[in-house]
C-alpha positions in Angstrom: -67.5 -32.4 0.1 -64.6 -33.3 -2.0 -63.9 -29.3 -1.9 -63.7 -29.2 1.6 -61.2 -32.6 2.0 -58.5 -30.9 -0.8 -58.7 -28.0 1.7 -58.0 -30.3 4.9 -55.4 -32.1 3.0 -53.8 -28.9 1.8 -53.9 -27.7 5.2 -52.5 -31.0 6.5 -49.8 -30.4 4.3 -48.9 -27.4 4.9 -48.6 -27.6 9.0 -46.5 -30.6 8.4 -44.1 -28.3 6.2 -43.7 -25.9 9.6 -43.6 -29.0 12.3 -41.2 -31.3 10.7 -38.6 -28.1 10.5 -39.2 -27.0 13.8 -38.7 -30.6 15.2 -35.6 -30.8 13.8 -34.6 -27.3 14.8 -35.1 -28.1 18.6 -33.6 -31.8 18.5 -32.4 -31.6 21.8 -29.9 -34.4 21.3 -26.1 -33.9 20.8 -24.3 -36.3 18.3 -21.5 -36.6 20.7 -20.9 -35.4 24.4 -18.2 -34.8 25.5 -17.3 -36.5 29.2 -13.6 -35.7 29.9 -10.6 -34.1 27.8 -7.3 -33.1 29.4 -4.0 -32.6 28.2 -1.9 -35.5 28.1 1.6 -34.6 30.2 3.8 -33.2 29.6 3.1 -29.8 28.7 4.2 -29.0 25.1 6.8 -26.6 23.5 6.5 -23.9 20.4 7.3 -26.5 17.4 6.6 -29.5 19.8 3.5 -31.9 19.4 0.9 -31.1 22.4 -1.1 -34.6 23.1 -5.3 -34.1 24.3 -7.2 -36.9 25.6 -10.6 -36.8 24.8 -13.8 -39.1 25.9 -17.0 -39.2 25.2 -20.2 -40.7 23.9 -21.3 -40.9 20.0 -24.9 -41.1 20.1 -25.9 -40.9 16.3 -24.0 -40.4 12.9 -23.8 -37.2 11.0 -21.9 -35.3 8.6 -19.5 -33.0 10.3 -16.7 -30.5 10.2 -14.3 -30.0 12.9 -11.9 -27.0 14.3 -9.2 -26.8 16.7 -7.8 -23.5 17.7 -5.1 -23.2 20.6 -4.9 -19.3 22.4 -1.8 -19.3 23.3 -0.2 -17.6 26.5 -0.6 -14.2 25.5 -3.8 -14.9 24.1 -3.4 -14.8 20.6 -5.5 -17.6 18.8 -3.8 -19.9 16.6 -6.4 -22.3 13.8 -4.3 -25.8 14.4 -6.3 -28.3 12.7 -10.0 -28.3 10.7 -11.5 -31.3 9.1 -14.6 -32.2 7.1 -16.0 -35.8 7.0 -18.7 -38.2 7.1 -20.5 -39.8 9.9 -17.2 -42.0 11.1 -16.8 -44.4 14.4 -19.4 -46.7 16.2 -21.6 -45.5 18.7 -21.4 -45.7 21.9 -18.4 -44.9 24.0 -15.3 -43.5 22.5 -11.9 -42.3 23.5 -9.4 -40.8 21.4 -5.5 -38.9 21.6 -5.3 -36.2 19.5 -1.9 -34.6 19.0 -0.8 -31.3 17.2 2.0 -29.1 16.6 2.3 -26.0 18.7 2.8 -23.5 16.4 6.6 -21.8 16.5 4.9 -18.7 16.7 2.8 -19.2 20.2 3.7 -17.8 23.4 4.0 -20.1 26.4 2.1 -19.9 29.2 -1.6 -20.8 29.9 -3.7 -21.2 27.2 -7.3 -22.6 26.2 -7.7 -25.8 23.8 -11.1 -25.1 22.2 -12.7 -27.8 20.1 -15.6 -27.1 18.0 -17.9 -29.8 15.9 -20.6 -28.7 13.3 -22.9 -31.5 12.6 -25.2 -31.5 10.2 -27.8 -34.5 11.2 -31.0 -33.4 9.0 -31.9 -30.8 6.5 -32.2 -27.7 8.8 -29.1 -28.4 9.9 -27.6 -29.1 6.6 -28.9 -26.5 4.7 -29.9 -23.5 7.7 -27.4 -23.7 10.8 -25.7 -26.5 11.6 -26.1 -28.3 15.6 -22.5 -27.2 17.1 -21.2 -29.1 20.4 -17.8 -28.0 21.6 -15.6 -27.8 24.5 -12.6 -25.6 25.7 -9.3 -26.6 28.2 -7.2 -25.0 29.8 -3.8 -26.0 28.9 0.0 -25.5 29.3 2.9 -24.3 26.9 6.4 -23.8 28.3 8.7 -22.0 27.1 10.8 -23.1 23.9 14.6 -24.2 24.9 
């Protein structure tokens, strides 16, 4: 009897090590969603600080790393801004202005503001893949005087 209850508990043990990794692996939810970013008028120059509005909804805090690339005009992508932190602002709501220098180098025209945020929320994520939620824009650069 006491043979056959190590085996149950061994085996107990051992289904929980594949279900609790697989729950967090398909955790549907998003730490943040996004609900509206735009650029903020008026469009910016090469060298010239471009504004983006973002909204949203924080629904849990995690560990995350951000990027920002812009693809310029002709297409040509340009890494503006990357940053590493802890969980940071209160849940709920949130709204934010994040500005950023064009780079001298980019072409004007119509380009694509792409954020990207890695969180890492549990162990998966922080040791395997982290959850990713990210969101692209078109957006406008004229041309430098």
């Amino acid at each position: 009897m006491r043979m056959l209850a190590s085996h149950a508990l061994a085996a107990v043990l051992a289904l929980s090590m594949l279900v609790f990794p697989s729950i967090w692996y398909f955790d549907p939810r998003s730490p943040f969603e996004f609900t509206d970013v735009r650029q903020v008028p008026p469009p910016a120059r090469p060298g010239a600080a471009m504004s983006i509005r973002t909204a949203g909804v924080r629904h849990m805090h995690c560990p995350y790393r951000v990027n920002v690339r812009l693809l310029d005009g002709a297409g040509v992508r340009h890494d503006v801004w990357q940053n590493e932190a802890d969980a940071a602002g209160a849940l709920g709501p949130a709204s934010y202005v994040f500005r950023f220098l064009v780079p001298e180098t980019a072409e004007p025209g119509h380009g694509v503001y792409s954020v990207s945020i890695a969180y890492r929320c549990n162990p998966w994520q922080k040791f395997i893949t982290p959850k990713v939620v990210g969101t692209e824009i078109p957006v406008t650069i004229e041309p430098a005087k």
